[in-house]
N, C-alpha and C positions, 0 to 999 in steps of 0.2 A: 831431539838431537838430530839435527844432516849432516850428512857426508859431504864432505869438502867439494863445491862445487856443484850440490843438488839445487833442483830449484826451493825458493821457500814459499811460492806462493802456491795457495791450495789446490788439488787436482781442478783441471777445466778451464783456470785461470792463470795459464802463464801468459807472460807477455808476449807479443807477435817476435819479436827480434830471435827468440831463443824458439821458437815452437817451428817445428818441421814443417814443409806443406804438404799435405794430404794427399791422394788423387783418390776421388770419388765417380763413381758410375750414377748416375740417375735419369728417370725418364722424366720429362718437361712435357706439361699440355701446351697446343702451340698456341696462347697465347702469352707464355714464357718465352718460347722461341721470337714470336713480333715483339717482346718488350727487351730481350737480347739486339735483338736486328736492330731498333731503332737503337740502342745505347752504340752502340757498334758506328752504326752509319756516321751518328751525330756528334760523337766524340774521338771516331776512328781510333778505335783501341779493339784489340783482339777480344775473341771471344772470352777467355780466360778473365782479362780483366775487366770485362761488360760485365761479368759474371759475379766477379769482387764485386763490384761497385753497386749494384741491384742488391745485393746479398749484405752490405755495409747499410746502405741507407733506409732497407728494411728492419735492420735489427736495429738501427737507431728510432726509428719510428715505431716500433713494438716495444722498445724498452721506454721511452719516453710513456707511453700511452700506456701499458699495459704494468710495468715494473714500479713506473714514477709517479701514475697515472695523474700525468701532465695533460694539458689539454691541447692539442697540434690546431694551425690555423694555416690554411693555404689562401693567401691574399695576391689578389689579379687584378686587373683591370676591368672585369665584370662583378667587382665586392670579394667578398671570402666566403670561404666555408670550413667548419671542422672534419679533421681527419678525424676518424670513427672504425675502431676495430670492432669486428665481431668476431 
């Protein structure tokens, strides 16, 4: 049973709309800081949301590979290759 207005889905997984945001401290090796920079330069978005966005498309590429174990394929103009977690 919940109380009128709890959330119902399981700890860890509420949805973003209703979940607070955070602030975190953490130290970055610099080459997190050159892959911030470049997100930054290239899409001119604050640090904040370069930060989202690295942070989004790694956990889609960890869950795909690692959760769903999908196979990831990066296709260019010099062929492809598989993304490969270790």
């Amino acid at each position: 049973m919940t109380a009128k207005g709890a959330p119902t889905e399981p700890a860890g997984q509420q949805t973003s709309a209703r979940a607070e945001p955070k602030r975190i401290n953490v130290a970055v090796s610099p080459d997190t800081v050159r892959a911030l920079e470049n997100v930054i330069e290239r899409e001119g978005v604050t640090l904040t949301e370069a930060l989202r966005r690295l942070i989004g498309y790694g956990d889609f590429v960890y869950r795909a590979v690692r959760e769903n174990r999908e196979q990831l394929i990066v296709k260019g103009d010099e062929g492809s290759r598989e993304v490969v977690l270790l």
